[in-house]
C-alpha positions in Angstrom: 48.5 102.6 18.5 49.7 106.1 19.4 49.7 107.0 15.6 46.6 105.7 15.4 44.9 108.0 17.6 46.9 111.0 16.4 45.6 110.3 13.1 42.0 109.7 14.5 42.0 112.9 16.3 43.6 115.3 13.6 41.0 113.6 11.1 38.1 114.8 13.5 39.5 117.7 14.0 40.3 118.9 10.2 36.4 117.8 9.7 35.8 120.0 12.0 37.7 122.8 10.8 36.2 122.6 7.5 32.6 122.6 8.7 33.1 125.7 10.8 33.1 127.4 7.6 29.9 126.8 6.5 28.5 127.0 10.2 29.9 130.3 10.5 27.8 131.1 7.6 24.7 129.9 8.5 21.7 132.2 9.7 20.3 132.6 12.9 17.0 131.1 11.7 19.0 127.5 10.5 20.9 127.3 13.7 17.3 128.2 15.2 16.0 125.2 13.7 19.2 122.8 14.0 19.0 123.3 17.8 15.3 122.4 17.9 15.9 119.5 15.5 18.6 118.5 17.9 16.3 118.1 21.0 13.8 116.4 18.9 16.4 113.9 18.1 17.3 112.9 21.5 13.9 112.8 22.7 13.5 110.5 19.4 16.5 108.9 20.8 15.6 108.1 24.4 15.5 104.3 24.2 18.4 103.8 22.2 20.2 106.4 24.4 19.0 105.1 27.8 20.2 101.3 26.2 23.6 103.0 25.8 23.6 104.5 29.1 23.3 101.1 30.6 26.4 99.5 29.1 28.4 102.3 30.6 26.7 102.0 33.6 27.2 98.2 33.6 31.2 98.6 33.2 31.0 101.2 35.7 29.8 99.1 38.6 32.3 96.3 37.5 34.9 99.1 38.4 33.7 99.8 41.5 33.1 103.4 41.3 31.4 105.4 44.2 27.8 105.8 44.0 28.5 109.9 43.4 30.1 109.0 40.2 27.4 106.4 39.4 24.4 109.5 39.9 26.5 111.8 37.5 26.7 109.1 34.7 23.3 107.8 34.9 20.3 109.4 32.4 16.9 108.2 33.1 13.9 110.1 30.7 13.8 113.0 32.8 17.3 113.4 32.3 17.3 113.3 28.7 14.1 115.7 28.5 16.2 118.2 30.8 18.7 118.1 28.1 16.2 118.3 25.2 14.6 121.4 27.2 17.8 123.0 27.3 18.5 123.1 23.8 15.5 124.6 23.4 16.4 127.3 25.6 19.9 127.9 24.0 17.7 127.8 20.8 15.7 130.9 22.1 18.4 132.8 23.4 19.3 135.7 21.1 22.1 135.2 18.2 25.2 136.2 19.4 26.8 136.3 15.9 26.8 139.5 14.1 26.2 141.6 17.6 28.0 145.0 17.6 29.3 145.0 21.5 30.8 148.4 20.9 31.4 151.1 18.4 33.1 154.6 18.7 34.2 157.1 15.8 38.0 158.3 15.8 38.8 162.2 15.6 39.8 161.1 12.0 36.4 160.2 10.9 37.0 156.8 10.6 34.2 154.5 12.2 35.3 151.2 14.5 33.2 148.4 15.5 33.8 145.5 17.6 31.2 142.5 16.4 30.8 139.3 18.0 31.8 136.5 15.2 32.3 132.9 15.6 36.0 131.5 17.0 36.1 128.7 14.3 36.3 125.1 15.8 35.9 124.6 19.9 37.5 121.6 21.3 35.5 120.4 24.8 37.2 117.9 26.8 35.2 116.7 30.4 34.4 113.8 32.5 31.6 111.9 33.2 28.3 113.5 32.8 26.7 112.2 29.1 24.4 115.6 29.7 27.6 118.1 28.8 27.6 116.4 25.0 24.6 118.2 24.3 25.3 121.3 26.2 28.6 122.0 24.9 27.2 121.2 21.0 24.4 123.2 21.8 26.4 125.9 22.7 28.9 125.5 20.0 25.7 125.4 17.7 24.6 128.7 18.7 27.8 130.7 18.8 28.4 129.7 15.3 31.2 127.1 16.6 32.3 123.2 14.8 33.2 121.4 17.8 35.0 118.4 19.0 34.1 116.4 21.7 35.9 114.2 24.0 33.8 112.9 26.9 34.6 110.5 30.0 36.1 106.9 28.8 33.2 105.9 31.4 30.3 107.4 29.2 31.8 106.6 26.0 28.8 104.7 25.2 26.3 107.3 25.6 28.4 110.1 24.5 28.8 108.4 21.3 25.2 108.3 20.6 24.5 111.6 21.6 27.2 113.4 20.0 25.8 111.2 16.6 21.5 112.0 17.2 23.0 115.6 17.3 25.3 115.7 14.1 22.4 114.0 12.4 20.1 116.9 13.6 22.2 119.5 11.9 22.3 117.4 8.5 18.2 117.4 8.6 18.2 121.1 9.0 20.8 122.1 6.2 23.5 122.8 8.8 26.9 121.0 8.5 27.1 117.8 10.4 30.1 117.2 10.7 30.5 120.5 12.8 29.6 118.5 15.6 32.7 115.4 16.1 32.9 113.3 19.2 36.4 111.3 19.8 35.3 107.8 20.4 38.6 106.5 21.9 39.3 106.2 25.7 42.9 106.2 25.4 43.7 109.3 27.2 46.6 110.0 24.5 43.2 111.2 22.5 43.4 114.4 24.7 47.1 115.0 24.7 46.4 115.0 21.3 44.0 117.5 21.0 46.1 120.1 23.3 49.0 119.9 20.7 46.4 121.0 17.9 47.0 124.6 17.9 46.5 124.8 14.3 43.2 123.5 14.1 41.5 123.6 17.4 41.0 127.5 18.4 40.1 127.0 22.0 40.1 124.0 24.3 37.4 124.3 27.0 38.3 121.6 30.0 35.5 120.4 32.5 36.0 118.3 35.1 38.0 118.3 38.7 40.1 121.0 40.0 43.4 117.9 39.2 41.8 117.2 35.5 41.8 121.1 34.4 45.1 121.7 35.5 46.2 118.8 34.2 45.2 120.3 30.7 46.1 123.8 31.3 49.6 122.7 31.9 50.3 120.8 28.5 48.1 123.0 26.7 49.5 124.2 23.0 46.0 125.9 22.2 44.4 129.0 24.0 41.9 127.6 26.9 39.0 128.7 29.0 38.9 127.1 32.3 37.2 126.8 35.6 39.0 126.3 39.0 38.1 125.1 42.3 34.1 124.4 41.3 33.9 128.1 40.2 32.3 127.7 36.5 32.3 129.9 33.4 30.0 130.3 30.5 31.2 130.4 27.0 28.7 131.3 24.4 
């Protein structure tokens, strides 16, 4: 079983690796258009998603999870529209890719530049809000990034389907869809995997509780960017 998931994993990520090529090639106008197409596709979706949200939901409540946890798993249509809207707004923010942050001339004549480029592939591990799917392959999207996502055993449902209306988006635009992979197993030996990948992952963003992140930032074989104590960070 073990193997299997490693196998899994690596698969996913060396997919990923591969697309992050051609992503990192891609104009802003195509990721422009792949993040519109992307909200379009959930609010396509909504049914299907909201039908997938209630499975999880159901096994939820057989657990006996507090209501808190319940509220941050649940999508209704405002929900999913909130998330639409906020690809939309990644969308519209400027292309990071390409940006000269800083540039100085040495006495010698010779001209250096430090420009913004893409990292290559992002892996995104959190817990269980189905919302961060989009945001983090939004994100991803933008920056230029292939990522690999591995949601909340609890939202496995949703995140499955939302990680898949999104990798479809990118196909319909000319982007690579497989830049956008979602680990649907919720064997947690899926995420000790993916910290062992330092050869194909190049950063491993964790979101969840303070235990959760430093759970990751301990066994970690691949650079991270955390959070800690509810403080939160932005990577674009």
């Amino acid at each position: 079983m073990a193997g299997d998931i490693r196998d899994l994993v690596e698969t996913k990520a060396r997919a990923a690796r591969e697309a992050a090529r051609a992503l990192a090639l891609c104009g802003s106008r195509t990721k422009y258009d792949a993040l519109l197409q992307m909200a379009r596709g959930l609010e396509e979706k909504t049914a299907a998603i909201l039908e997938a949200n209630r499975a999880d939901l159901e096994r939820a409540r057989a657990s006996g999870v507090p209501r808190a946890f319940l509220d941050r798993l649940t999508l209704t249509d405002a929900r999913i529209e909130t998330m639409a809207a906020g690809l939309r707004e990644i969308a519209a923010l400027p292309d990071p890719v390409g940006e000269t942050v800083e540039a100085w001339r040495r006495p010698t004549g010779l001209e250096i530049a430090r420009v913004r480029v893409p990292l290559g592939v992002i892996g995104f591990i959190y817990e269980s809000r189905p919302n961060v799917t989009a945001d983090a392959a939004g994100l991803c999207v933008k920056s230029g990034n292939a990522v690999v996502l591995r949601g909340g055993s609890e939202a496995i449902e949703s995140n499955a389907l939302i990680a898949a209306v999104l990798a479809k988006a990118l196909e319909k635009t000319g982007a690579p869809s497989e830049a956008i992979q979602f680990v649907d197993v919720t064997d947690r030996e899926a995420v000790a995997v993916m910290l062992e990948l330092d050869g194909l992952l190049d950063l491993i963003i964790p979101r969840g509780g303070e235990d959760f992140v430093r759970w990751v930032a301990e066994r970690s074989r691949v650079p991270i960017l955390k959070h800690d104590k509810g403080l939160v960070h932005v990577f674009v």
